[in-house]
C-alpha atoms as a printed R data frame, in Angstrom:
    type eleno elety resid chain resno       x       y       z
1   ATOM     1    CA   UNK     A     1  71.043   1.130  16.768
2   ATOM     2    CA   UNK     A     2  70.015  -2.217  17.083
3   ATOM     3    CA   UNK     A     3  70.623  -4.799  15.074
4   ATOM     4    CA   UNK     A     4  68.178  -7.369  15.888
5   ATOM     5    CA   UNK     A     5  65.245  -5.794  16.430
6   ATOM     6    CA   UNK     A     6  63.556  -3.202  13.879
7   ATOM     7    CA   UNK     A     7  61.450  -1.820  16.123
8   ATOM     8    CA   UNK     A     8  60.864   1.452  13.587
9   ATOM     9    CA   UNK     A     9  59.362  -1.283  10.943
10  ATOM    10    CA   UNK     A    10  57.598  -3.486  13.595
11  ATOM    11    CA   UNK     A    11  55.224  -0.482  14.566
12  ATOM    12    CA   UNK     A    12  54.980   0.856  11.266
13  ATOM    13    CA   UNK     A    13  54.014  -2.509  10.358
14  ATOM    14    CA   UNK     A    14  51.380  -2.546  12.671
15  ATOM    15    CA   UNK     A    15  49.965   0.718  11.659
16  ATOM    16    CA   UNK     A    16  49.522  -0.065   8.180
17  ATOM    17    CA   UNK     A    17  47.743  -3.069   9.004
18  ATOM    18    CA   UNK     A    18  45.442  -1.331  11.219
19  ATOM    19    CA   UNK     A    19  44.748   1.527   8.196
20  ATOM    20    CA   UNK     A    20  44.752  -1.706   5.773
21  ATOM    21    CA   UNK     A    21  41.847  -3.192   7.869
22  ATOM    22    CA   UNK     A    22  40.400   0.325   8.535
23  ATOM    23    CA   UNK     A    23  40.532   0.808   4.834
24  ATOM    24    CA   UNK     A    24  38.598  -2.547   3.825
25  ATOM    25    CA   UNK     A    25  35.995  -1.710   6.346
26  ATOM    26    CA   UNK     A    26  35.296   1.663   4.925
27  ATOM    27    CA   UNK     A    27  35.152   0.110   1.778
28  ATOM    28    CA   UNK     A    28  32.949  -2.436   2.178
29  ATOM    29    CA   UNK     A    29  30.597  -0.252   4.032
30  ATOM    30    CA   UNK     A    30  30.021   2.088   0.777
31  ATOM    31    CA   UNK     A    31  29.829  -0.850  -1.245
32  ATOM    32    CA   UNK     A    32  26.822  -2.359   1.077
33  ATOM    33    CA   UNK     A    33  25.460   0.810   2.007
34  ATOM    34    CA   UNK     A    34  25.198  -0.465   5.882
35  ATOM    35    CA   UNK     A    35  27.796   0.485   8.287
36  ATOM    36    CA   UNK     A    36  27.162  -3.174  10.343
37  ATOM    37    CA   UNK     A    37  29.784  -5.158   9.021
38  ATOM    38    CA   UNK     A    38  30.019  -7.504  11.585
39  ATOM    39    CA   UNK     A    39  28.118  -7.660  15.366
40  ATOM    40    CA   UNK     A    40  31.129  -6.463  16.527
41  ATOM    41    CA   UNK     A    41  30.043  -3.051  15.025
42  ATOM    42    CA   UNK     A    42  27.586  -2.376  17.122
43  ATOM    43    CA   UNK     A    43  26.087  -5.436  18.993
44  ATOM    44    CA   UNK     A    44  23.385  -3.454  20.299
45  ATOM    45    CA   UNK     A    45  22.366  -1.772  17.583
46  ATOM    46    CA   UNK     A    46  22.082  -4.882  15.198
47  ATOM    47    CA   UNK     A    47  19.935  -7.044  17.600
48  ATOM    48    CA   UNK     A    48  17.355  -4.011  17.678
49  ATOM    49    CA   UNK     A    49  17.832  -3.377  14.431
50  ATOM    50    CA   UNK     A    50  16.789  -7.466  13.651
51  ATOM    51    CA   UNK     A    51  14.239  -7.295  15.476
52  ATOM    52    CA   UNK     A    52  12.718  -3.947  14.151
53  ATOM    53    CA   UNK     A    53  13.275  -5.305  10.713
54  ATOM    54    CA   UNK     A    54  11.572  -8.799  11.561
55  ATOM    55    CA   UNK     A    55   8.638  -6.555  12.979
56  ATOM    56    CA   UNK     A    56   8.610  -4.438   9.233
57  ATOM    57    CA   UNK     A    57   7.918  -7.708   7.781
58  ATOM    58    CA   UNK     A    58   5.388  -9.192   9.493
59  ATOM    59    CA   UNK     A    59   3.532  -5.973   9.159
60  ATOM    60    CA   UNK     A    60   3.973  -5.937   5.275
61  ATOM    61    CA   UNK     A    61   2.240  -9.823   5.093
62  ATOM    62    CA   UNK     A    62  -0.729  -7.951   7.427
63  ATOM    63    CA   UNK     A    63  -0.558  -5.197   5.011
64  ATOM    64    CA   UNK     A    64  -0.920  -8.095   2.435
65  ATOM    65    CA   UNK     A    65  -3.732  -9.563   4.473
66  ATOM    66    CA   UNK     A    66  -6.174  -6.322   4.600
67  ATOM    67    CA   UNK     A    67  -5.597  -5.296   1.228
68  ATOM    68    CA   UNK     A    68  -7.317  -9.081   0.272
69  ATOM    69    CA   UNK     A    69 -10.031  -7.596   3.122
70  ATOM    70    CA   UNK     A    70 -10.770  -4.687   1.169
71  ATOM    71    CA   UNK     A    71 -11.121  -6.650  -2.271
72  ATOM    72    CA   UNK     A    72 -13.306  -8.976  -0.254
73  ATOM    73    CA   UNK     A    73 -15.507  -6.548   0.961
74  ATOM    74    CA   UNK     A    74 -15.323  -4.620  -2.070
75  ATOM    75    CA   UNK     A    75 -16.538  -7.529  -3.986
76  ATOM    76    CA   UNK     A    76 -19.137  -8.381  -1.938
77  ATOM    77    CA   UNK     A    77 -20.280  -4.620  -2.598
78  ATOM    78    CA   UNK     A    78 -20.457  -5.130  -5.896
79  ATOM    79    CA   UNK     A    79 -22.263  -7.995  -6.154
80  ATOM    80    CA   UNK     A    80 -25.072  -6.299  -3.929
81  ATOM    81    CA   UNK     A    81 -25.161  -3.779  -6.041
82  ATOM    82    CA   UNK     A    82 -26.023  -5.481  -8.624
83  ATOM    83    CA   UNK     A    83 -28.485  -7.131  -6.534
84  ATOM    84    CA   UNK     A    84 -29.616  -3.544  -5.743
85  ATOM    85    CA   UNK     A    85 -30.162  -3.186  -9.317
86  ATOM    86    CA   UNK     A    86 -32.042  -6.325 -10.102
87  ATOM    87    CA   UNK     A    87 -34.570  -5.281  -7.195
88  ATOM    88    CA   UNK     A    88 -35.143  -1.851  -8.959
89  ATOM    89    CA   UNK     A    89 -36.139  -3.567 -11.986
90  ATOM    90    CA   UNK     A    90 -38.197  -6.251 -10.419
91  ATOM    91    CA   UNK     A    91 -40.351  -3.402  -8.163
92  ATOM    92    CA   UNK     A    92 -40.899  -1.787 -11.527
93  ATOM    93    CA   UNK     A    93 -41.997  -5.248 -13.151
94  ATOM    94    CA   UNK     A    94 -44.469  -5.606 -10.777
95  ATOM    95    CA   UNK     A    95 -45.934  -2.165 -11.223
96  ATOM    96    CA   UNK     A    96 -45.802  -3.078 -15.068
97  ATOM    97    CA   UNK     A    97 -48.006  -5.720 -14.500
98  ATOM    98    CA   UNK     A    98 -50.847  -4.433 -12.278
99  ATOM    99    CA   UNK     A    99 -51.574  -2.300 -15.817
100 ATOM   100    CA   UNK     A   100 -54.402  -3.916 -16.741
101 ATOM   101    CA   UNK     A   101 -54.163  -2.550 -20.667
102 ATOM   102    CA   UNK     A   102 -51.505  -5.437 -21.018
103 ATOM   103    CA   UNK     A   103 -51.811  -8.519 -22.463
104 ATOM   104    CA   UNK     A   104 -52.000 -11.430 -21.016
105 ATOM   105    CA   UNK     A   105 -48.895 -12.420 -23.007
106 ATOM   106    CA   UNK     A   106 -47.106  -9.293 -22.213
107 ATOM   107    CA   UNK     A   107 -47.882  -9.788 -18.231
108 ATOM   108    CA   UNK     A   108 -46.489 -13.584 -19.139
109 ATOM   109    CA   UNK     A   109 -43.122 -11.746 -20.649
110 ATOM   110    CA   UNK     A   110 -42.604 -10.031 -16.850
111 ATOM   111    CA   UNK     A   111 -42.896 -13.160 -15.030
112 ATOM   112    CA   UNK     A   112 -40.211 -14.509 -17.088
113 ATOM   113    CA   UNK     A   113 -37.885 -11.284 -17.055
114 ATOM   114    CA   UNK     A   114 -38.985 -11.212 -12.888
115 ATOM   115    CA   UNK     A   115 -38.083 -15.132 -12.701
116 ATOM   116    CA   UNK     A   116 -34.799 -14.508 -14.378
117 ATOM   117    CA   UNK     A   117 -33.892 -12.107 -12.135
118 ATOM   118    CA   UNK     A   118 -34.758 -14.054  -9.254
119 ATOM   119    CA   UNK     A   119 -32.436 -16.592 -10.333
120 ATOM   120    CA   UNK     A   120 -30.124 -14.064 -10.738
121 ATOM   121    CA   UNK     A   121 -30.244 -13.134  -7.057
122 ATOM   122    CA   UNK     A   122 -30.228 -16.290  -5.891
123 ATOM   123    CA   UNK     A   123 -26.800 -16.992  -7.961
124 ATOM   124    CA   UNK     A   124 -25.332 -14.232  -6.258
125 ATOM   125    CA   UNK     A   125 -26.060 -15.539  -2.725
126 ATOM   126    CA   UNK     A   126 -23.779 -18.363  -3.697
127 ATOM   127    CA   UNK     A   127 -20.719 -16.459  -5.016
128 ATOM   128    CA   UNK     A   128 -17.527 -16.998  -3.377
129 ATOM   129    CA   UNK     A   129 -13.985 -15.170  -2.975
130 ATOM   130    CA   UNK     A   130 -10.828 -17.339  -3.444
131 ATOM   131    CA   UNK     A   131 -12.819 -20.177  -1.804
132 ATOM   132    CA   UNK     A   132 -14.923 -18.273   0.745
133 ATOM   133    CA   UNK     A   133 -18.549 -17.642   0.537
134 ATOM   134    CA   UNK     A   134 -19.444 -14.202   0.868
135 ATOM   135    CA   UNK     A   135 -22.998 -14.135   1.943
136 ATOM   136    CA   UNK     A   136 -23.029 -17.286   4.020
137 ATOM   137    CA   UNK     A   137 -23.691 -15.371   7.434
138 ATOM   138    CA   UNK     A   138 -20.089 -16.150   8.073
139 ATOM   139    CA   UNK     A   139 -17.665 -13.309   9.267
140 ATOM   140    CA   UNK     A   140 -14.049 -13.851   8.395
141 ATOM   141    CA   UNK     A   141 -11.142 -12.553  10.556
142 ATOM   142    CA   UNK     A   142  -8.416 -10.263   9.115
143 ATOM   143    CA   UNK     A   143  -5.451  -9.815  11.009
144 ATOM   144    CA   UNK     A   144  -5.025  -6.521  12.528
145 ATOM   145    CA   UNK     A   145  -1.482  -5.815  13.701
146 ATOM   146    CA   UNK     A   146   1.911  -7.355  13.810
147 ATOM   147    CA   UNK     A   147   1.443  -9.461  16.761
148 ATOM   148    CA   UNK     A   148  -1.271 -11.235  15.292
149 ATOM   149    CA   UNK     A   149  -4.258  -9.504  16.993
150 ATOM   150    CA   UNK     A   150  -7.491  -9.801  14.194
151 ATOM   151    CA   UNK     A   151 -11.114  -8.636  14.266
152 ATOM   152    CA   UNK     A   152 -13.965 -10.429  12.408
153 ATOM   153    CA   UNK     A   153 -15.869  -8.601   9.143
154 ATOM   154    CA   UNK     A   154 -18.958  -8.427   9.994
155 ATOM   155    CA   UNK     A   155 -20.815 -11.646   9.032
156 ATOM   156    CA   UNK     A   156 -22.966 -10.548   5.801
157 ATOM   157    CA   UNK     A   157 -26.387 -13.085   4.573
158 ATOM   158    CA   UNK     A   158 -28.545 -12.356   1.611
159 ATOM   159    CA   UNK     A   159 -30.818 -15.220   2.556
160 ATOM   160    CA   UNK     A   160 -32.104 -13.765   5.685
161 ATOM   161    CA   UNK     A   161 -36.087 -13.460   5.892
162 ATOM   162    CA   UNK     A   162 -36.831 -10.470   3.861
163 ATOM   163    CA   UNK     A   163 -34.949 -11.740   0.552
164 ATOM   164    CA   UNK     A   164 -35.642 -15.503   1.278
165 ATOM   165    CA   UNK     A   165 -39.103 -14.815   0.516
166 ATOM   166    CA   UNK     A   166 -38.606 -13.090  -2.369
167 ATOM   167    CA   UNK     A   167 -36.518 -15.667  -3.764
168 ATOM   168    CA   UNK     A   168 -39.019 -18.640  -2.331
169 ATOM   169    CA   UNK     A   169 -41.265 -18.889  -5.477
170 ATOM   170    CA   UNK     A   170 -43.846 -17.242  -4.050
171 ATOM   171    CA   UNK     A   171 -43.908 -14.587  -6.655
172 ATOM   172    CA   UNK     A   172 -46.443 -15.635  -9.154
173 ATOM   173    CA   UNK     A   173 -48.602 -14.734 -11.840
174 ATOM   174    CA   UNK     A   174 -52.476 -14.548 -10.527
175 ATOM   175    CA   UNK     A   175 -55.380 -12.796 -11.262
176 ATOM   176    CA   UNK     A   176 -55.438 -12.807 -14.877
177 ATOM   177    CA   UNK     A   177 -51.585 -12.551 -15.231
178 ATOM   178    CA   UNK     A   178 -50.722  -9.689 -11.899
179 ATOM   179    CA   UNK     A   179 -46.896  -9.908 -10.807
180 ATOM   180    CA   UNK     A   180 -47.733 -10.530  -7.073
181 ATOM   181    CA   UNK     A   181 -47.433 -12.433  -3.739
182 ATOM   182    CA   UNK     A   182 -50.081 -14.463  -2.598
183 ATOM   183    CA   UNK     A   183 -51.030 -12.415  -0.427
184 ATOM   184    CA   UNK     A   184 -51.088  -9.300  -3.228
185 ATOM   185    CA   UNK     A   185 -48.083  -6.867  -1.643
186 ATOM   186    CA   UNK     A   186 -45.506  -8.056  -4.334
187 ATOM   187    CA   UNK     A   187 -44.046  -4.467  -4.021
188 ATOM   188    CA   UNK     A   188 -44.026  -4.277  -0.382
189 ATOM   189    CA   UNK     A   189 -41.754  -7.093  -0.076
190 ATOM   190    CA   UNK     A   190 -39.605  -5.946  -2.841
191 ATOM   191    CA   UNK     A   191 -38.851  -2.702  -1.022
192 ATOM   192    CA   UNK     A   192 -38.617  -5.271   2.729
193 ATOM   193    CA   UNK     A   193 -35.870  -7.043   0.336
194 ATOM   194    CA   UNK     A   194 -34.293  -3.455  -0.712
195 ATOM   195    CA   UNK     A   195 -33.879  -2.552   2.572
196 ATOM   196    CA   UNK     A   196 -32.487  -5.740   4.288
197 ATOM   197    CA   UNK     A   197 -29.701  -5.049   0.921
198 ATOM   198    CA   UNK     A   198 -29.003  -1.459   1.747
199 ATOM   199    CA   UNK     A   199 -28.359  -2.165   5.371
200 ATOM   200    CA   UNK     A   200 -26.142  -5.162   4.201
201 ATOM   201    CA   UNK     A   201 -24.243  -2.395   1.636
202 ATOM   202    CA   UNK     A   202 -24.402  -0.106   4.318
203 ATOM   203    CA   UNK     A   203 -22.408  -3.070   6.800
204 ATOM   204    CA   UNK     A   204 -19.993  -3.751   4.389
205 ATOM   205    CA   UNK     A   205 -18.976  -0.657   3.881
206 ATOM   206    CA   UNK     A   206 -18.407   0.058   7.591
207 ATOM   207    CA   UNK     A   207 -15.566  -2.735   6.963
208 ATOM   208    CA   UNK     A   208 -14.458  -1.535   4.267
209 ATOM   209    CA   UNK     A   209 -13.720   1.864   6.647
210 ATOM   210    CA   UNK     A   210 -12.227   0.244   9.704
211 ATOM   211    CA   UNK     A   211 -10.018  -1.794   6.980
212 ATOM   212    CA   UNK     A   212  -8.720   1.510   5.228
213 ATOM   213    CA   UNK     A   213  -8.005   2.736   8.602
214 ATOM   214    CA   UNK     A   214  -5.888   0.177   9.983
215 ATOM   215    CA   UNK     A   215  -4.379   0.065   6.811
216 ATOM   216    CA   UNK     A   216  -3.375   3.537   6.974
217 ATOM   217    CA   UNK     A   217  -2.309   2.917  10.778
218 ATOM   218    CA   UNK     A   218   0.035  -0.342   9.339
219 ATOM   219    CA   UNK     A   219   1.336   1.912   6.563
220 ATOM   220    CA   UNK     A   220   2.958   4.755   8.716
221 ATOM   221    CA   UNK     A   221   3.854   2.272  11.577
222 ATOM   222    CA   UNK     A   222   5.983   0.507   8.846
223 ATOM   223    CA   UNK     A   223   7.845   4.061   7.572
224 ATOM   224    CA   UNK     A   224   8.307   4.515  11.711
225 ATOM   225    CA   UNK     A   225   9.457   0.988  11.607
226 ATOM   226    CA   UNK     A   226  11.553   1.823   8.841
227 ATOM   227    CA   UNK     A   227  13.051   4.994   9.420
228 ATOM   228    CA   UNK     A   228  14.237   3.478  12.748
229 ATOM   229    CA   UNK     A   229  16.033   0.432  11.036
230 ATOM   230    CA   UNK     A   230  17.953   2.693   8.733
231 ATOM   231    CA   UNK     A   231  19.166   5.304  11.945
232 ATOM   232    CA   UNK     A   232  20.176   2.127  13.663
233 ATOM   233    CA   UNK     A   233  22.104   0.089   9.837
234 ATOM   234    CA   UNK     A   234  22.609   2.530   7.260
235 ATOM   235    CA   UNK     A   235  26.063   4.196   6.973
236 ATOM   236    CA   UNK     A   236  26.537   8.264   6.523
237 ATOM   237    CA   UNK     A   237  27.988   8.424   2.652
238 ATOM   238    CA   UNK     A   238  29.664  11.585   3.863
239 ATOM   239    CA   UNK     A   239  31.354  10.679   6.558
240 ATOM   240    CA   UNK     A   240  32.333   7.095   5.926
241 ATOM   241    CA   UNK     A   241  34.158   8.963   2.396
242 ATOM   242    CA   UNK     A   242  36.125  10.830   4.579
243 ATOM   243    CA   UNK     A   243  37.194   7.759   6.562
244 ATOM   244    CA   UNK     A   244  37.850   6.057   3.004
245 ATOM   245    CA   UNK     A   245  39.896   9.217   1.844
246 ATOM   246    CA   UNK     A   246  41.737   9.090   4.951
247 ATOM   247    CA   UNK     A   247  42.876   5.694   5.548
248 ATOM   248    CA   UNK     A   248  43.613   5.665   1.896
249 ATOM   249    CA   UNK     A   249  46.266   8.322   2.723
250 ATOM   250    CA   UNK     A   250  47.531   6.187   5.780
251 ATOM   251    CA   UNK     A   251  47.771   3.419   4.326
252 ATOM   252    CA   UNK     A   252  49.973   5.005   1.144
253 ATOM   253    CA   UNK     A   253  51.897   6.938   3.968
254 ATOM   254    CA   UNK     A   254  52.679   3.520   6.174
255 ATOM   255    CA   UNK     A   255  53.803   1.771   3.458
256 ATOM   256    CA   UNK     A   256  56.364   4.077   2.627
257 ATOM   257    CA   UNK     A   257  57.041   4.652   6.253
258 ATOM   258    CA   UNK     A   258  57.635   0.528   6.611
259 ATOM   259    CA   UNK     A   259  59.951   0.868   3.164
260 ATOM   260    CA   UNK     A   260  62.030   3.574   5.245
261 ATOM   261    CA   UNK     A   261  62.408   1.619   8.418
262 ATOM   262    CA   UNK     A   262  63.337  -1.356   6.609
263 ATOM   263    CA   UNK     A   263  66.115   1.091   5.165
264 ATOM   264    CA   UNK     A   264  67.514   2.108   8.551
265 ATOM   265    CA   UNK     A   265  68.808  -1.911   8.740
266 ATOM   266    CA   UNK     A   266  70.412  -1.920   5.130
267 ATOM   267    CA   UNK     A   267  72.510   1.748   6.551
268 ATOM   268    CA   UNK     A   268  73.953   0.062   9.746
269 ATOM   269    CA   UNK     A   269  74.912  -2.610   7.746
270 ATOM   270    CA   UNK     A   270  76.761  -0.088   5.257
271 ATOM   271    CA   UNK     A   271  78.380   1.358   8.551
272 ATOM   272    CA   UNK     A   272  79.790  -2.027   9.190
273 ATOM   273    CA   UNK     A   273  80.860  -2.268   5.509
């Protein structure tokens, strides 16, 4: 036996640190839920798994960025609809007042309803999301992807020729109080302005298609994106209990195996006694 080494107690020692660090680990992984402690985990692994994760983010902000698309396009939608609307009721104004069993007082009460809603339209053309015009003639570019690729919405203008004139003033009251142009085809121009609308409805809700789309495409890129991240970080509950349950019993085990080498010193020295 010797006496001045306990080598019995120096490798048990050992051991039970080793479970003891083992043990912490194990812990610390079901408390976090990840099973990369440290780089020294798996190196590898965590640099992908950063840069996946970095990726995941920047396509939630263009998430972000085409769901504000869609409201912007929805928007503008609406406010053509309601431009829709007001056209309807102006067409049938001017029909109203080509009845020539109306008063000149009720043809007077259409020009002011039909002025109104010219004024109306006109508002519109000036309305604005968050601080950008809608129906400038200006497209606006929405990112597209994570690595900052974009498109442009399709640039959208109320004021273009047919509705221009419309809204121009030249819509008066003639000919013993008629609703008409100058030139007497009040109606034709109404249904000119209707149509440049419905092709401008009919525009915006192409974008609001492509937007859907590539939000769609963002949305299961992201669960790919996501799914990968958690192969790559997340920890098996199962298994890493097992490695818990078992370095629980090697540490209890080394301990007591360290108590019982430190014994064998204290029974030589009883020999010598």
């Amino acid at each position: 036996m010797n006496f001045t080494a306990n080598i019995g107690a120096v490798r048990a020692g050992r051991v039970l640190e080793e479970s003891s660090n083992h043990l912490n680990k194990a812990l610390t992984r079901l408390a976090s839920g990840t099973r990369l402690i440290s780089p020294e985990d798996d190196s590898a692994g965590l640099v992908v798994s950063e840069k996946l994760g970095a990726e995941s983010s920047r396509i939630n902000a263009v998430q972000n960025n085409l769901a504000s698309a869609l409201s912007y396009s929805q928007t503008q939608d609406g406010f053509l609809e309601k431009i829709t609307n007001a056209l309807n009721r102006m067409g049938e104004l001017a029909a109203l007042a080509l009845d020539n069993t109306k008063s000149a007082s009720d043809k007077n009460q259409y020009q002011t309803e039909f002025a109104d809603l010219k004024s109306y339209i006109s508002d519109i053309g000036t309305k604005d999301f968050n601080g950008v015009s809608m129906f400038n003639g200006s497209g606006i570019a929405v990112t597209k992807d994570s690595d900052g690729g974009s498109w442009t919405l399709e640039a959208q203008d109320i004021n273009g020729e047919d509705l221009a004139f419309l809204l121009d003033g030249s819509v008066t009251v003639t000919n013993a109080g008629a609703l008409t142009l100058i030139d007497g085809k009040s109606t034709t121009y109404i249904d000119d302005a209707m149509e440049s609308v419905l092709e401008t409805r009919a525009a915006i809700g192409s974008n609001i298609t492509r937007i859907g789309l590539t939000h769609e495409k963002m949305v299961t890129f992201n669960e790919n994106l996501t799914a990968a991240v958690s192969r790559i970080r997340d920890m098996d509950v199962a298994e890493e209990s097992t490695r818990f349950a078992k370095y629980n019993i090697l540490l209890q085990s080394g301990s007591a195996m360290v108590a019982q080498a430190n014994l064998l010193s204290q029974n030589a020295l009883r020999l010598i006694g």
